[in-house]
C-alpha positions as YAML, in Angstrom:
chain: A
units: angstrom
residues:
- id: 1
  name: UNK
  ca: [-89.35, -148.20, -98.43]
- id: 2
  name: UNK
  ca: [-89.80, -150.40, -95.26]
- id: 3
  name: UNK
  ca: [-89.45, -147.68, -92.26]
- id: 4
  name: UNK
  ca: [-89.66, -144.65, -94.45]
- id: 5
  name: UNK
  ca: [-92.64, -142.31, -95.05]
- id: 6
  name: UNK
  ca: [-95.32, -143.57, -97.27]
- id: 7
  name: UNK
  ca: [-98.80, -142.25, -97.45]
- id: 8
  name: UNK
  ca: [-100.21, -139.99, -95.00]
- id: 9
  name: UNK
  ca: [-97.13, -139.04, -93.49]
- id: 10
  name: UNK
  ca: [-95.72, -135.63, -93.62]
- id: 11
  name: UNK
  ca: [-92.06, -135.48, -93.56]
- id: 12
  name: UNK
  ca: [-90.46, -132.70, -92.03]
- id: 13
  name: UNK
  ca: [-86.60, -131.65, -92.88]
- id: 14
  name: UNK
  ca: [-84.08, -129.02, -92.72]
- id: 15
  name: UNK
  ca: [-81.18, -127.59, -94.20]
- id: 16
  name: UNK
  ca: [-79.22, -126.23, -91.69]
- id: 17
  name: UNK
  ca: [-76.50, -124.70, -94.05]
- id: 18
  name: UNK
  ca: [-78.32, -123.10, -96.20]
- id: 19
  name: UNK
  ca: [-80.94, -121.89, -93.15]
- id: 20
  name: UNK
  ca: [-83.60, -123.61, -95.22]
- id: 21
  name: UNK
  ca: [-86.84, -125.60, -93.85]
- id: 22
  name: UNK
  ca: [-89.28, -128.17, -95.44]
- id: 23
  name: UNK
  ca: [-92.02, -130.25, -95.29]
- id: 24
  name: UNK
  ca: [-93.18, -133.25, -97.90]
- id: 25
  name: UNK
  ca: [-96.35, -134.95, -98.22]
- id: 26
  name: UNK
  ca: [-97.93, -137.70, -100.15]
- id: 27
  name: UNK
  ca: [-102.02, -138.15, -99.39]
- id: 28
  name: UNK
  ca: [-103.60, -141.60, -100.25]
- id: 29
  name: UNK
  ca: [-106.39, -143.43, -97.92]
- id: 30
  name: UNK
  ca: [-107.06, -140.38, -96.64]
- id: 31
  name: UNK
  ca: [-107.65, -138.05, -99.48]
- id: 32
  name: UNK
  ca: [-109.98, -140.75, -101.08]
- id: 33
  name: UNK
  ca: [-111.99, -140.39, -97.73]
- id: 34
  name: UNK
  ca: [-112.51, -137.20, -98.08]
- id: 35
  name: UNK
  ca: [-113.12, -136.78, -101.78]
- id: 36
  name: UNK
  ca: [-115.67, -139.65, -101.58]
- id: 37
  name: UNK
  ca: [-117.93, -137.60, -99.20]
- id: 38
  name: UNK
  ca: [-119.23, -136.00, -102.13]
- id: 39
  name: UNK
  ca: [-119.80, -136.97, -105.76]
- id: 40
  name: UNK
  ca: [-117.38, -134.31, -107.10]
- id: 41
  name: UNK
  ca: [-116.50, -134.06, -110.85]
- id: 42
  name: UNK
  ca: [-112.65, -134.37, -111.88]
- id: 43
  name: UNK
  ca: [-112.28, -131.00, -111.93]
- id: 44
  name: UNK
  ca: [-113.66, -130.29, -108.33]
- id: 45
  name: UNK
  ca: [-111.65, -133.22, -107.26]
- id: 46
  name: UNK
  ca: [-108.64, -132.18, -108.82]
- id: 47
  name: UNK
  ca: [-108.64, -128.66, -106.73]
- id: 48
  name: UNK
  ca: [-109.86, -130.36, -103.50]
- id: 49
  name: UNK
  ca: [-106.86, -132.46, -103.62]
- id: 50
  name: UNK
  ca: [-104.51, -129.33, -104.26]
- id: 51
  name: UNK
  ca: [-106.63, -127.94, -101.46]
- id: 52
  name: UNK
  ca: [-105.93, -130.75, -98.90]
- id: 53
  name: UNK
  ca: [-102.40, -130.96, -99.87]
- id: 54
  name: UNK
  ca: [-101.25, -128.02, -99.30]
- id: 55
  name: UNK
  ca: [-103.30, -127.48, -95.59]
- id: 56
  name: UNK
  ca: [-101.40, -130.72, -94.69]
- id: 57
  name: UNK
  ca: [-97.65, -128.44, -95.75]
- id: 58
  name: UNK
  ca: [-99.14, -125.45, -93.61]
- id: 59
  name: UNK
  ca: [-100.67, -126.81, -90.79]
- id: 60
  name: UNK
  ca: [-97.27, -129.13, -89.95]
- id: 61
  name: UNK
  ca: [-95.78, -125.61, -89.93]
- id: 62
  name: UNK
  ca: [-97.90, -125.08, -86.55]
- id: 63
  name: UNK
  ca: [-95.97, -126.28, -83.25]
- id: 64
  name: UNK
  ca: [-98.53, -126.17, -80.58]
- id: 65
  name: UNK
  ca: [-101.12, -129.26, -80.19]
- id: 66
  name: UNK
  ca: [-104.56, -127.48, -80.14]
- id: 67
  name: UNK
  ca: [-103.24, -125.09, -83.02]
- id: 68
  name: UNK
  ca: [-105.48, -124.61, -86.16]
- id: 69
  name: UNK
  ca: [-104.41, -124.08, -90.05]
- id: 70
  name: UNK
  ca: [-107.81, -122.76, -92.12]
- id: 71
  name: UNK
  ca: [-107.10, -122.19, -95.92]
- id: 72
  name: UNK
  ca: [-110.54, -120.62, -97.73]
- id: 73
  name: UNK
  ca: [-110.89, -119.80, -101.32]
- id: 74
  name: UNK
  ca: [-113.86, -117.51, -101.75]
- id: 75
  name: UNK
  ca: [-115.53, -115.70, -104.73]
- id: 76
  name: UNK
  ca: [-118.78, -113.94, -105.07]
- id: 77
  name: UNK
  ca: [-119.91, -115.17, -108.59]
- id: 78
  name: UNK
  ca: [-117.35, -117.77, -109.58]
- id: 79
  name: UNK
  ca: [-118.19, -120.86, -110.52]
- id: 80
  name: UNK
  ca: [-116.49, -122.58, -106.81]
- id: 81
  name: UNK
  ca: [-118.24, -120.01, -104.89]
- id: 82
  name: UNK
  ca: [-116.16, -121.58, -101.68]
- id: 83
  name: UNK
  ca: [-113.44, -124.29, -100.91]
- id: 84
  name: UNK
  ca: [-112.25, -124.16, -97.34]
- id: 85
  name: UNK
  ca: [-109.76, -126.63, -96.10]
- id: 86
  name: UNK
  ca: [-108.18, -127.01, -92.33]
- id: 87
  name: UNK
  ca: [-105.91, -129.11, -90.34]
- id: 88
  name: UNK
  ca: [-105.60, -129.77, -86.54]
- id: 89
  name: UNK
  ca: [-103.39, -132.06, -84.56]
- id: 90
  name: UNK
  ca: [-103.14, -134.10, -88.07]
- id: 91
  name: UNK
  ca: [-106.61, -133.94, -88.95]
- id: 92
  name: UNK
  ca: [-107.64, -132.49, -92.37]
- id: 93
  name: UNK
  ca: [-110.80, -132.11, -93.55]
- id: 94
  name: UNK
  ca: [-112.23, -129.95, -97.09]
- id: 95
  name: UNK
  ca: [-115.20, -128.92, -98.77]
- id: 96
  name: UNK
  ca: [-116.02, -127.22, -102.09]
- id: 97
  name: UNK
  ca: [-119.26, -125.86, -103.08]
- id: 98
  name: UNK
  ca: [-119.94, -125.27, -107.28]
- id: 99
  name: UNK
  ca: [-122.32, -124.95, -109.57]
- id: 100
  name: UNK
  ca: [-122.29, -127.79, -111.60]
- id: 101
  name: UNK
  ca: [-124.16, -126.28, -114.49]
- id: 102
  name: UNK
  ca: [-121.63, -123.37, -115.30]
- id: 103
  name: UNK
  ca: [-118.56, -126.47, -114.40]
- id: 104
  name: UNK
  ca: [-119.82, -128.25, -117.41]
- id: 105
  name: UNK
  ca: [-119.79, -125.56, -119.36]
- id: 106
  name: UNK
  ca: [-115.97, -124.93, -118.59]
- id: 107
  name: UNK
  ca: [-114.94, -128.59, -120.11]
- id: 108
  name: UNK
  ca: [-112.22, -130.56, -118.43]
- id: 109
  name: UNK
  ca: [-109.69, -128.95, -117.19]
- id: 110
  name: UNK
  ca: [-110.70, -125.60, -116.46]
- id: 111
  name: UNK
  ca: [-107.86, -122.59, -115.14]
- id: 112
  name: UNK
  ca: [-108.08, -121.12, -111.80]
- id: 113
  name: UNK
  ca: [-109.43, -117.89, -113.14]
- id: 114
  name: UNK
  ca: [-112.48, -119.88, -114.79]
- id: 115
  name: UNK
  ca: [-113.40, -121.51, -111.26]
- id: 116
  name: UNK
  ca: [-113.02, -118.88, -109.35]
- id: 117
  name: UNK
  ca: [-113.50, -115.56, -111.66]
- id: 118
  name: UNK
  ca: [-111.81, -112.63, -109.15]
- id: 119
  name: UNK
  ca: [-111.63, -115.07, -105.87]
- id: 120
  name: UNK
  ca: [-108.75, -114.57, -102.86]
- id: 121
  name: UNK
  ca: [-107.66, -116.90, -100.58]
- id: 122
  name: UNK
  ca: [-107.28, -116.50, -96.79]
- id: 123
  name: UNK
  ca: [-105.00, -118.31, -95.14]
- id: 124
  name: UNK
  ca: [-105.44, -118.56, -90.92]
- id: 125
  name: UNK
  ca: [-103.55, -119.94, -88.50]
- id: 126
  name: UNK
  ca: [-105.33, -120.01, -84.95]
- id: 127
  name: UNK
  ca: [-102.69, -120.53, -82.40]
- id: 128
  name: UNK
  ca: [-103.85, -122.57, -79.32]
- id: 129
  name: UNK
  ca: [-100.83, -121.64, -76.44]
- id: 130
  name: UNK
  ca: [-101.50, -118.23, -76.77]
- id: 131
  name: UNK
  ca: [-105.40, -117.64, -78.16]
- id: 132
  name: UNK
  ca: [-103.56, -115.23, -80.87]
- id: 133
  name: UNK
  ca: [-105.33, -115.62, -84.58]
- id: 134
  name: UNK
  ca: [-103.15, -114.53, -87.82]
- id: 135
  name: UNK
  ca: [-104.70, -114.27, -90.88]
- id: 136
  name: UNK
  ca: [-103.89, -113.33, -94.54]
- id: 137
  name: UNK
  ca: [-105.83, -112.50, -97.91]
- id: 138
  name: UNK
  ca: [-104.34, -112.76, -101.04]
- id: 139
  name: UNK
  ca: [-105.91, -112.53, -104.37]
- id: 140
  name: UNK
  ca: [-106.64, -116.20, -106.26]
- id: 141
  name: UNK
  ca: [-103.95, -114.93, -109.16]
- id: 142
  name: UNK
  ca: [-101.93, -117.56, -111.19]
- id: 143
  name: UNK
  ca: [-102.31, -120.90, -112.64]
- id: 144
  name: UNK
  ca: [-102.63, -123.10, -109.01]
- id: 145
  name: UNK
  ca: [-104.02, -122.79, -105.34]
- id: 146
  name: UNK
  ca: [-100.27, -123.45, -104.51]
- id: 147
  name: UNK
  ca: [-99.04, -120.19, -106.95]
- id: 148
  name: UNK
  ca: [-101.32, -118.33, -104.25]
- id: 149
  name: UNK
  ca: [-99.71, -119.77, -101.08]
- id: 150
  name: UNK
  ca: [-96.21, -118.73, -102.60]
- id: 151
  name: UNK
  ca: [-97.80, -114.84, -102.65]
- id: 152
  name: UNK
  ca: [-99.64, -115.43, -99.35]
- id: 153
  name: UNK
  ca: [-96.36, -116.16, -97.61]
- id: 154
  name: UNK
  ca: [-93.98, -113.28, -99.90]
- id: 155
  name: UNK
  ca: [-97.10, -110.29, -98.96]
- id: 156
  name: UNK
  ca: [-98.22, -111.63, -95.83]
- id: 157
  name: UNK
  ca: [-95.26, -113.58, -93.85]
- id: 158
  name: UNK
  ca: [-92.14, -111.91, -96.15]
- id: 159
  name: UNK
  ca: [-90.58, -115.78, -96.33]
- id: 160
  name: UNK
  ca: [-89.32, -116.86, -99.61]
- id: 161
  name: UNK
  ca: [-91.31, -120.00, -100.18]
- id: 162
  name: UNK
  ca: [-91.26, -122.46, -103.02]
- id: 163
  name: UNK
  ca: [-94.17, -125.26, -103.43]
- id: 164
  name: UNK
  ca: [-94.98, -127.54, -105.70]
- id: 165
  name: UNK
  ca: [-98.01, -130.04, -105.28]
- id: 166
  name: UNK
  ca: [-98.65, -132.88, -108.06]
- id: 167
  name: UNK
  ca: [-102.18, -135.23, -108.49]
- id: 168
  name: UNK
  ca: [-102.51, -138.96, -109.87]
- id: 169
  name: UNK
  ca: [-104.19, -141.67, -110.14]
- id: 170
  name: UNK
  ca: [-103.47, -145.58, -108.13]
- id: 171
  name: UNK
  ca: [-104.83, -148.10, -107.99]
- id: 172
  name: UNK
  ca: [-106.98, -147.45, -104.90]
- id: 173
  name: UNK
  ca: [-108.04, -143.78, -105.77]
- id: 174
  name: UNK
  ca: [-106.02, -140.45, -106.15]
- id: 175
  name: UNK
  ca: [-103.23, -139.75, -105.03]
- id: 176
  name: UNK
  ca: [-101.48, -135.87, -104.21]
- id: 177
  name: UNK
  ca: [-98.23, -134.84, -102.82]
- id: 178
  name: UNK
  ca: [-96.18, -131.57, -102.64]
- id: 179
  name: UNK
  ca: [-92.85, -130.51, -101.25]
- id: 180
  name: UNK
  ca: [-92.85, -126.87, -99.09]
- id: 181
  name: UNK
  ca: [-89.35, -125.08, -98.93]
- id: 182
  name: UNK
  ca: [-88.73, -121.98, -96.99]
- id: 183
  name: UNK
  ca: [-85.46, -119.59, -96.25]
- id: 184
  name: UNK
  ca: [-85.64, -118.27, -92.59]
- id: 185
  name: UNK
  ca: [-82.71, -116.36, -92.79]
- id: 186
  name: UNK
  ca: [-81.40, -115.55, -89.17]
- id: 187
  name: UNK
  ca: [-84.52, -116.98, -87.91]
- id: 188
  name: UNK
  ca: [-84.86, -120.26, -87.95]
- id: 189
  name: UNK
  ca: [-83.91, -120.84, -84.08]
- id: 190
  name: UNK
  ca: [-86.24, -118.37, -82.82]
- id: 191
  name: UNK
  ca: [-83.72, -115.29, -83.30]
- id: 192
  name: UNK
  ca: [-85.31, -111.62, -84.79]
- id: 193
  name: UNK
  ca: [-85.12, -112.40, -88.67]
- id: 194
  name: UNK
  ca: [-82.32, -109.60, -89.35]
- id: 195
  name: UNK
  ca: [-83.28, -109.36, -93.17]
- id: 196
  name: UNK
  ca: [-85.58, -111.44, -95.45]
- id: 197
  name: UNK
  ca: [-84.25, -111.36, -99.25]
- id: 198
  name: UNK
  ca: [-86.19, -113.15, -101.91]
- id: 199
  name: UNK
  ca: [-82.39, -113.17, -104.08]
- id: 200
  name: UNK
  ca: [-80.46, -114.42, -101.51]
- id: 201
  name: UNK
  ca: [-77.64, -116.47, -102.46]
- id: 202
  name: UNK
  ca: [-78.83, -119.58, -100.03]
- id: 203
  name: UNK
  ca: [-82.45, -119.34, -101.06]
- id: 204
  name: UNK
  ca: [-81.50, -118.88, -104.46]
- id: 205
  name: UNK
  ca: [-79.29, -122.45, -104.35]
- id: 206
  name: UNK
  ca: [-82.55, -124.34, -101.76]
- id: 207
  name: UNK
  ca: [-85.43, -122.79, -104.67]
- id: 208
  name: UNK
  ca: [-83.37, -123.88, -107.89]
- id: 209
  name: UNK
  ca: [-82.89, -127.66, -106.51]
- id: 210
  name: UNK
  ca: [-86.85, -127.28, -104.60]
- id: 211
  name: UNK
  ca: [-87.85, -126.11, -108.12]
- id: 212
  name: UNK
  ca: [-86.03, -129.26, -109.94]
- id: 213
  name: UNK
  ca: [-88.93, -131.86, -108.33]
- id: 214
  name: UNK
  ca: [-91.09, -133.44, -111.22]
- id: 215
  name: UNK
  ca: [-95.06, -133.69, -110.58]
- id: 216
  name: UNK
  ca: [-94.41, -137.29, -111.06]
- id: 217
  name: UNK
  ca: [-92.14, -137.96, -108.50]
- id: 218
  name: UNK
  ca: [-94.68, -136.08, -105.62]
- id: 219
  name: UNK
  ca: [-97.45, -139.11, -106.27]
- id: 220
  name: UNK
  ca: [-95.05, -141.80, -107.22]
- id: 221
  name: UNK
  ca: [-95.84, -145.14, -104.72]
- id: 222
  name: UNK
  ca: [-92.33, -146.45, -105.04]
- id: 223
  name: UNK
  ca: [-90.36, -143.43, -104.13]
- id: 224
  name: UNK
  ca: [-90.55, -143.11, -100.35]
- id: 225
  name: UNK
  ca: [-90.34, -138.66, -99.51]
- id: 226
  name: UNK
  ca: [-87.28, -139.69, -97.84]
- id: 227
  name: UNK
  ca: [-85.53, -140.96, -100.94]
- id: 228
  name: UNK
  ca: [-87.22, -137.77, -103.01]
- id: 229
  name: UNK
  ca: [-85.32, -135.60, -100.15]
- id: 230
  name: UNK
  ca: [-81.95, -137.26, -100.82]
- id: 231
  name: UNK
  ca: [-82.52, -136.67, -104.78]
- id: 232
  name: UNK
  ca: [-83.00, -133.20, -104.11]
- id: 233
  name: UNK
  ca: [-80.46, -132.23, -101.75]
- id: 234
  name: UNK
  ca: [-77.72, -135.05, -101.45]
- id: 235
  name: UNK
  ca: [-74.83, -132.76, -101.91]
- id: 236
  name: UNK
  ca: [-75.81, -130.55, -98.88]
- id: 237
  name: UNK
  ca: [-73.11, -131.28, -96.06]
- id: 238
  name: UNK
  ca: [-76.15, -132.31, -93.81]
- id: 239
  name: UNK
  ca: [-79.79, -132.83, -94.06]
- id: 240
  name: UNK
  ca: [-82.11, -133.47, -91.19]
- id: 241
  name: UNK
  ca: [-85.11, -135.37, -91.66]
- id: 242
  name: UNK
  ca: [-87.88, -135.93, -89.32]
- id: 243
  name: UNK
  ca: [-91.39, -138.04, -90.14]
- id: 244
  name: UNK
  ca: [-94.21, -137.01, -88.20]
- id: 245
  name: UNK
  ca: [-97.48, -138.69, -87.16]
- id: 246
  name: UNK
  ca: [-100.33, -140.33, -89.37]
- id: 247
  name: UNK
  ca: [-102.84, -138.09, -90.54]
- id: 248
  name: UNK
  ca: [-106.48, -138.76, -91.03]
- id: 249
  name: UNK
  ca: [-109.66, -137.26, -91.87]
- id: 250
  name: UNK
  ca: [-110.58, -135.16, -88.85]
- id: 251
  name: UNK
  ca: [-114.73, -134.32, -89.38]
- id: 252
  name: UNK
  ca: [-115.51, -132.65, -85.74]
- id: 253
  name: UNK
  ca: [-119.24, -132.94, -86.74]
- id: 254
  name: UNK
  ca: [-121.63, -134.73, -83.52]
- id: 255
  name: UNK
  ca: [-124.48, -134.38, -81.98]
- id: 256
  name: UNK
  ca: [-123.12, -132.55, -79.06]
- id: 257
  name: UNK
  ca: [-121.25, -130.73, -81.24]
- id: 258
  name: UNK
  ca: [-123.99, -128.81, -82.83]
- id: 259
  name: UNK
  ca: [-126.33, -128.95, -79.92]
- id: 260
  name: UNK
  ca: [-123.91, -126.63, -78.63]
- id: 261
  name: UNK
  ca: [-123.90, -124.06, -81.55]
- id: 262
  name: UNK
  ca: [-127.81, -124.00, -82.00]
- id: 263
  name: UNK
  ca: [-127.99, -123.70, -78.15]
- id: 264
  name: UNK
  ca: [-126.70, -120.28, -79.06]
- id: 265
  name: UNK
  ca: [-129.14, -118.79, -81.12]
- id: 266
  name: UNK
  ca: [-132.29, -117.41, -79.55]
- id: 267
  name: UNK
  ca: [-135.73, -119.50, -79.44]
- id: 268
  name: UNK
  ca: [-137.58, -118.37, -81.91]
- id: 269
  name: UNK
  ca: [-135.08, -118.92, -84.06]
- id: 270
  name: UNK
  ca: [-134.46, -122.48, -82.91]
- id: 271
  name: UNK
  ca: [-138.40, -122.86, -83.50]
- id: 272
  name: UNK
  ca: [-138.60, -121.74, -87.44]
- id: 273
  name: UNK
  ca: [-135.29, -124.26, -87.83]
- id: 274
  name: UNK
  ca: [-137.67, -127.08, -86.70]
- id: 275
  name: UNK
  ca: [-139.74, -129.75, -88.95]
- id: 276
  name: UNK
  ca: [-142.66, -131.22, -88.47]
- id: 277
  name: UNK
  ca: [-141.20, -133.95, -85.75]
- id: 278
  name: UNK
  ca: [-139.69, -131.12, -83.89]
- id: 279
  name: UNK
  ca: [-136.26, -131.71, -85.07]
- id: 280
  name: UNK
  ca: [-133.58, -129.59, -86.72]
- id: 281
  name: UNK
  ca: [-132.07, -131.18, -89.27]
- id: 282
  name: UNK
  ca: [-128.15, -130.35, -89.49]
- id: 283
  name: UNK
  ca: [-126.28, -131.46, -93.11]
- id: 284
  name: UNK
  ca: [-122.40, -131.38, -92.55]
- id: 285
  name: UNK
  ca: [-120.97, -130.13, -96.06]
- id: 286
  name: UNK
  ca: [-117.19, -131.95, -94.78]
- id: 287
  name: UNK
  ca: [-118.55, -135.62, -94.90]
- id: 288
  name: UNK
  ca: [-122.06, -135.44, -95.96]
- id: 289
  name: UNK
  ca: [-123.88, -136.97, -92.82]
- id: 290
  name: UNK
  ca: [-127.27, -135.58, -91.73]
- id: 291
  name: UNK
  ca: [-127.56, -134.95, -88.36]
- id: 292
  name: UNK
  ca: [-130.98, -134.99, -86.24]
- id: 293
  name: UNK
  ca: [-130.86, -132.37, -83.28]
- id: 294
  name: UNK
  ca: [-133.36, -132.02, -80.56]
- id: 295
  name: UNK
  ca: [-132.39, -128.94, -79.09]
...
């Protein structure tokens, strides 16, 4: 694997012949960073990971530096009330809030539908060259967070997508990884897509070979994502293959940083935020640190 992508490396790659695009992914170090922040149970950690994951597929999708991916699973009586996810210039960061009372009821390996009852997920990609925001809702239907990023992008971006995102265990914490195939049919250079088919004959080929990963092979240490690449698509004429930069756990949370939001509320509120020392006490739900703000 020496020179190939490892852990917290997103690999991007293309099929030119078959006007197919991809992205690969394999979180380590930097997932256990974030899941640590928080004394999650398996469960939680299981769908945090699927969370991070796939925000790390999306947000490589974005071209501009600046740009902003925000996936948000929402529900008003579920038992995850809200997971929200986001990546910028290769920084990811997640959060769920649950009620751990109802989770234990659920036992260990709850479905979607039990964690998040009738939930939808948003999907939002803030574009920083142009100020423009897109945005997406699409209900929290099948078995997996990644199940609703396939409908997200068929309703709300009409690209055949296929994703597939497995979770493990190493021997320094969990491991996730997933694999992101799209057709761009007379698009892919920037052209006007001319037609969008989900049973087109290229997509059809790209999704049956996509579909053929194992879970396994997405968290497996010794298999670099260039080598799973080749496995998947080494009879293609050509594949292009392109690793991109490190990614890390990207908390914005500072001082300044919130002395600047609470600077924007009016006075009085400010005053019933403050305790007894005449501080406002700011909790950051992304990496649990506590923040004291004289403002």
């Amino acid at each position: 694997m020496a020179g190939e992508t490892g852990y917290d490396r997103v690999l991007r790659f293309s099929i030119p012949g078959r006007n197919a695009r991809g992205r690969s992914v394999r979180l380590g170090p930097v997932l256990d960073t974030i899941l640590t922040a928080h004394d999650y149970p398996p469960p939680i950690r299981r769908l945090l990971a699927e969370a991070l994951v796939l925000t790390a597929l999306l947000g490589t999708l974005l071209k501009d530096e600046g740009s902003q991916l925000t996936m948000q699973a929402q529900t008003q009586a579920g038992v995850v009330d809200l997971l929200v996810c986001d990546y910028r210039d290769g920084e990811l960061r997640g959060y769920v809030r649950h009620d751990a009372e109802r989770l234990a009821m659920l036992g260990r390996d709850p479905s979607l539908h039990a964690l998040f009852g009738q939930g939808y997920l948003a999907v939002t990609f803030d574009l920083a060259a142009t100020g423009q925001r897109y945005q997406g809702i699409v209900p929290l239907e099948g078995s997996s967070l990644a199940e609703a990023c396939e409908s997200y992008f068929a309703q709300s971006e009409q690209v055949p997508t296929l994703i597939r995102v497995g979770i493990g265990d190493g021997s320094a914490g969990c491991i996730a990884g997933g694999i992101l195939v799209q057709h761009l049919a007379e698009g892919e250079a920037g052209r006007e897509r001319l037609h969008v088919r989900m049973d087109h004959p290229e997509w059809e080929h790209v999704a049956i070979l996509a579909g053929s990963t194992r879970l396994e092979e997405l968290v497996d240490p010794d298999l670099s994502q260039e080598a799973l690449i080749w496995r998947l698509f080494h009879d293609e004429p050509e594949v292009r293959v392109e690793p991109g930069g490190m990614l890390k756990r990207g908390c914005r949370c500072t001082i300044e940083h919130y002395q600047a939001v609470l600077a924007k509320f009016p006075e009085a509120d400010r005053i019933e935020m403050r305790d007894e020392q005449g501080l406002i006490m700011v909790d950051c739900a992304f990496c649990s640190k506590l923040f004291q703000i004289d403002i």
